[in-house]
C-alpha positions in Angstrom: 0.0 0.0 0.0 1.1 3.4 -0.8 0.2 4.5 2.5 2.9 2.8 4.1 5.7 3.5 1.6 8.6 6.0 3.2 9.1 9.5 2.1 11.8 11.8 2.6 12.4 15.3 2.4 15.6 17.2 4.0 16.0 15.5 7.4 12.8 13.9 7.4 12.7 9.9 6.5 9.1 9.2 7.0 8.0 5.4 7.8 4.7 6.2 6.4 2.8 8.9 4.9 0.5 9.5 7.7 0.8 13.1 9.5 -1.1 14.2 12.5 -2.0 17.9 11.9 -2.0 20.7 14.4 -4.5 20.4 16.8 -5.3 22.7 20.0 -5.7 21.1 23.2 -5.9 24.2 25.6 -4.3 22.4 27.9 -0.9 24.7 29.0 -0.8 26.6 31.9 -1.1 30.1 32.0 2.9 30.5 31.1 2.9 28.2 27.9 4.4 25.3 29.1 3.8 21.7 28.1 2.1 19.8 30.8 1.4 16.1 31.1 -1.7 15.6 29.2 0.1 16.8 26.3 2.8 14.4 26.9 0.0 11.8 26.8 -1.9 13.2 24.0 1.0 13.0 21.3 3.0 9.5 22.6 0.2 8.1 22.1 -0.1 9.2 18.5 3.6 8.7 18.3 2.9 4.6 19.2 -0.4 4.2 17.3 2.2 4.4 14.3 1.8 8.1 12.9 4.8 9.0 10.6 5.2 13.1 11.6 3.2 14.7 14.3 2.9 18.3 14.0 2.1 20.0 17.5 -0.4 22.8 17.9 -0.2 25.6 17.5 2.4 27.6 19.5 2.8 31.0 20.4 5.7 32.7 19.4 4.8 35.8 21.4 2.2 35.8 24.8 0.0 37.8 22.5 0.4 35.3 19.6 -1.4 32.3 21.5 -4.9 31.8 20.5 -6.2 31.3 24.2 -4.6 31.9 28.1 -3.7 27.9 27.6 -1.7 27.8 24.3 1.4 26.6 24.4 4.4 28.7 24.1 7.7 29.0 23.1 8.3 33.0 23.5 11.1 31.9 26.7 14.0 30.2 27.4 12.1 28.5 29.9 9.8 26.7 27.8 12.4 25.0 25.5 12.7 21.7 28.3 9.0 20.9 27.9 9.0 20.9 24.3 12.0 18.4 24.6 10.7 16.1 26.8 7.6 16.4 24.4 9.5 15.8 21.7 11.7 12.9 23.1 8.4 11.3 24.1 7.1 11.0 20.3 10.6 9.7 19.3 10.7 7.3 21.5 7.7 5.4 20.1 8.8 6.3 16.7 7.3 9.4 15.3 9.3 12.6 14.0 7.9 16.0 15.2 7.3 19.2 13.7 6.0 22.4 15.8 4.0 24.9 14.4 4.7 28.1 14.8 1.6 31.0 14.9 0.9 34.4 16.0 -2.8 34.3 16.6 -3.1 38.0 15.6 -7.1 39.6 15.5 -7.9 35.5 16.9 -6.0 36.2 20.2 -8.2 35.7 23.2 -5.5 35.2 25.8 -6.2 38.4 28.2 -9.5 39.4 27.2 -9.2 42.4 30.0 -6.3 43.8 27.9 -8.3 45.2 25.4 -4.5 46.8 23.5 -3.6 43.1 23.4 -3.8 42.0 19.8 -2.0 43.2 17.0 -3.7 42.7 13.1 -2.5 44.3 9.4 -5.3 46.5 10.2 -7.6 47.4 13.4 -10.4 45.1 12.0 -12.0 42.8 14.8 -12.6 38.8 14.0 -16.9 39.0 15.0 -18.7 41.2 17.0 -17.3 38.8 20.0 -13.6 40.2 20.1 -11.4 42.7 20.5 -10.9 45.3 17.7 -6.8 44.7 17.7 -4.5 47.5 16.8 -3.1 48.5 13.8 0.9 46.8 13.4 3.5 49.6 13.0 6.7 48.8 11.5 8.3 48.6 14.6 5.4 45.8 15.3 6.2 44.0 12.4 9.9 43.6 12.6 9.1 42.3 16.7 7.1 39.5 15.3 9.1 38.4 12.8 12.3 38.1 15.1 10.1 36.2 17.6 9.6 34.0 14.8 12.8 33.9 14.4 13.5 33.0 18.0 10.8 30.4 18.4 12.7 28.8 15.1 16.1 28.7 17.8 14.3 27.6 20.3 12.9 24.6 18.5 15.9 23.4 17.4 17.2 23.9 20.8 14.2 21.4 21.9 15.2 18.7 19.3 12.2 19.1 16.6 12.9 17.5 13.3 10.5 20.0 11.6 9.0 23.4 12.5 5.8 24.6 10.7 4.9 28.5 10.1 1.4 28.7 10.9 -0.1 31.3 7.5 -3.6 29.9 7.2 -7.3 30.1 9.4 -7.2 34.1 10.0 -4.0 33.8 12.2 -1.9 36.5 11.6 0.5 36.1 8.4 -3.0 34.8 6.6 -4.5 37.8 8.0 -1.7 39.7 5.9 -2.4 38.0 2.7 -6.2 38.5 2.2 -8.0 41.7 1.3 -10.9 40.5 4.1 -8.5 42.0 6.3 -5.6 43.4 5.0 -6.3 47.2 5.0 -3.2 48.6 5.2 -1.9 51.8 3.1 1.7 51.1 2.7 3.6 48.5 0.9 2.4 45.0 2.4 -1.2 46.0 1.2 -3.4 46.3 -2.2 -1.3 44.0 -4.7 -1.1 40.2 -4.4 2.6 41.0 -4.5 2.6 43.5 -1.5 0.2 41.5 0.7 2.4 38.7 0.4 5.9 40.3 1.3 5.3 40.1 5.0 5.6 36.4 4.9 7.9 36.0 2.3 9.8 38.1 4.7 9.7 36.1 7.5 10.2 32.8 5.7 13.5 34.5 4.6 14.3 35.3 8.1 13.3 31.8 9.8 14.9 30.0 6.9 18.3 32.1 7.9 18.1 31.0 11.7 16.9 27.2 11.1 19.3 24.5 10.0 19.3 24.4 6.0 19.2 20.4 6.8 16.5 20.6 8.7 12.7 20.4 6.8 10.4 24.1 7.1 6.7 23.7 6.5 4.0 26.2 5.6 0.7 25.8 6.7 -1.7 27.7 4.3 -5.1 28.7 3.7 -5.9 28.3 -0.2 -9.2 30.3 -1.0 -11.0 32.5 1.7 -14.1 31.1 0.9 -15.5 34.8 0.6 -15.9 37.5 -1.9 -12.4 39.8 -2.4 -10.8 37.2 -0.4 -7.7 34.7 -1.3 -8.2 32.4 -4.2 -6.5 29.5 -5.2 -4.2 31.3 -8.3 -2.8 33.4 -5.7 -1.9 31.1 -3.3 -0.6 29.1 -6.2 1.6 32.1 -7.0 2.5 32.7 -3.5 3.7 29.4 -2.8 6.0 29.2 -6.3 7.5 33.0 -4.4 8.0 30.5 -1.3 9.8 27.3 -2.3 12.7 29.4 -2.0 12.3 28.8 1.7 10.0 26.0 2.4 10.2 21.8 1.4 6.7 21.3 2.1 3.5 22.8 1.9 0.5 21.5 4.1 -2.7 22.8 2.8 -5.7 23.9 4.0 -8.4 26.4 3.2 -10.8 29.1 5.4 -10.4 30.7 8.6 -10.3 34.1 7.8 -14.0 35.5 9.0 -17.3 33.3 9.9 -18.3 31.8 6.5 -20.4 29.0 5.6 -18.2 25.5 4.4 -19.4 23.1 2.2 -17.4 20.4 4.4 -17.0 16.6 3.7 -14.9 13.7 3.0 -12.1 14.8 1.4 -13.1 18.4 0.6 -9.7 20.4 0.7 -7.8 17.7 -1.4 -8.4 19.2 -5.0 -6.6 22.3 -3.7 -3.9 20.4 -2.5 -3.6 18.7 -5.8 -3.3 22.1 -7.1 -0.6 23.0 -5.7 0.9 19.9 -6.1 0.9 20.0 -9.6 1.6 23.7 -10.3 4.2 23.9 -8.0 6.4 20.6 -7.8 6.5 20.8 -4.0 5.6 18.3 -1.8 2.3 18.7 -0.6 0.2 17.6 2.2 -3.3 17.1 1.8 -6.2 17.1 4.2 -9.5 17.8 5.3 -12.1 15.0 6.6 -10.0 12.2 5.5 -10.8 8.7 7.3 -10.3 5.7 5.4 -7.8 3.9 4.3 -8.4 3.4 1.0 -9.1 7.5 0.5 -5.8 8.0 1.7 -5.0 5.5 -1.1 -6.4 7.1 -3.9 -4.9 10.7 -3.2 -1.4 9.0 -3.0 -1.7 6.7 -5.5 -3.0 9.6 -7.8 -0.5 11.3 -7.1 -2.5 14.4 -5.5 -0.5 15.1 -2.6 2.8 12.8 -0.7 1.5 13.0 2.6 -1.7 12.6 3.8 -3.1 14.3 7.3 -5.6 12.4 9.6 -7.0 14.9 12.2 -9.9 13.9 14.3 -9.5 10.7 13.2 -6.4 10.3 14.8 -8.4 12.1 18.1 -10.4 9.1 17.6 -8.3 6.5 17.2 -4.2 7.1 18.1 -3.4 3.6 16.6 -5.4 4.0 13.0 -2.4 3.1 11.5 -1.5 0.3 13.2 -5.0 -1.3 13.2 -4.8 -0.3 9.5 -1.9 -2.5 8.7 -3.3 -4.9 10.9 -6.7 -5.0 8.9 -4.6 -4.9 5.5 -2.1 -7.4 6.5 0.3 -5.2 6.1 3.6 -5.6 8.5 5.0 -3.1 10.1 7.6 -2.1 13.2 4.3 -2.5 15.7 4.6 -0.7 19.0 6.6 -2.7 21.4 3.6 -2.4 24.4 1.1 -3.9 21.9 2.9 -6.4 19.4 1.7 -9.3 20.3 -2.1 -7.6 20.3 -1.0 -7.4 16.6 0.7 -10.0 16.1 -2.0 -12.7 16.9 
């Protein structure tokens, strides 16, 4: 099965092409540190035979978290968690990616701070949040060298892979789309200029993270709304970023409340895209569940890797019970091999 072929990329050698995508669990303390249950959460990913795990989202500044229990990696301090975290997943066998975000307008972490967030432009999410403040220059260039910092500290923690977070209204997507991007100086107005900010800090991450280590963009395709971000751009945009990135993991929405047509398999055709316009390796997901779906995107050659979310929140061992179903061998985790091996 093509689902349990290797792939590599830089340092990456994959065992399979199963990736567990970012997920939230709201479960740091108030300082961004990684806690037990996080511990739990992604070793037992890690054994149930995923490939790469990609950690949630992880604030790069306090006001980058998306919630008062984000994880963060804004402080020296925080670097021995993500270790242990990352130790834990290599230990039953998984490589780890973090992703790295600036939540921007989607900050809710101090809601009594109402200067908190920082946006392209003082546009509020909903009628629910805080109208953030307008980014000066001087705003701009702090973010990207905490970027740049969380980059040091990862490697500093031992991840294989970091992931700059550009999609789901999160600050560098809030950059590129018109929804929100209202700026009048030169990262507004033109695809080109809306783009430079995170062209800017790709350059600056890839300067500070090792050139043999793999950099992943996370990014939101189409806007799903009128004036917003559509799939020729972001086609465009990525071609501007291969410069700096080895893989792109694609996704789609995010910006404002919209309505999505969601179901099995709904985001892979814009993967594909990219895939085939811009000879990257691409990760696909988006309601993905069975096996032999996974199958027919890799097999078609629509995307290399393939990202199981809340199934994988369902089941941690989906790919071992899915070689298990397919007679398919595999290095089964050591606590459970003879559960497999019946």
């Amino acid at each position: 099965m093509k689902l349990f072929e290797p792939f590599n990329v830089k340092n990456l050698t994959l065992k399979n092409r199963i990736v567990m995508p970012p997920m939230c669990t709201y479960t740091a303390d108030a300082d961004g540190m990684v806690e037990g249950r996080h511990l739990a959460h992604y070793a037992a990913r890690a054994a149930g035979g995923t490939a790469l795990i990609i950690v949630e989202a992880t604030g790069v500044m306090p006001n980058g978290r998306i919630s008062d229990h984000c994880l963060g990696i804004w402080d020296e301090g925080q670097i021995d968690g993500l270790r242990s975290l990352t130790d834990a997943c290599h230990a039953e066998g998984a490589l780890v990616a973090l992703q790295l975000n600036h939540a921007g307008r989607k900050c809710t972490a101090r809601p009594e701070d109402h200067d908190y967030t920082l946006a392209p432009s003082a546009l509020a999410f909903d009628e629910t949040c805080r109208i953030p403040r307008e980014m000066t220059a001087d705003d701009m260039e702090e973010v990207k060298t905490a970027f740049c910092e969380a980059a040091r500290r990862a490697h500093a923690a031992g991840l294989d892979a970091i992931e700059i977070h550009a999609a789901h209204g999160f600050l560098l997507h809030s950059f590129l789309s018109p929804v929100t991007n209202r700026r009048k100086d030169g990262y507004s107005g033109s695809l080109e200029n809306r783009s430079r900010y995170l062209l800017e800090v790709l350059e600056a991450v890839r300067a500070v993270w090792p050139a043999e280590k793999a950099l992943l963009l996370r990014l939101s395709v189409t806007d799903y709304l009128p004036g917003g971000i559509t799939l020729e751009e972001a086609v465009w945009l990525v071609r501007q970023a291969k410069a700096f990135i080895d893989i792109a993991h694609i996704t789609s929405g995010g910006i404002a409340p919209e309505s999505i047509h969601v179901f099995p398999g709904y985001q892979i055709p814009l993967a594909e895209a990219v895939k085939k316009n811009c000879q990257l390796p691409v990760i696909a997901v988006g309601g993905i569940r069975e096996a032999d779906m996974v199958e027919e995107i890799l097999g078609n050659k629509r995307a290399d890797l393939v990202a199981m979310g809340k199934e994988l929140l369902r089941n941690p061992y989906w790919v071992a019970l899915t070689a298990w179903e397919r007679g398919h061998d595999i290095c089964w985790p050591d606590l459970s091999r003879t559960a497999f091996e019946e």
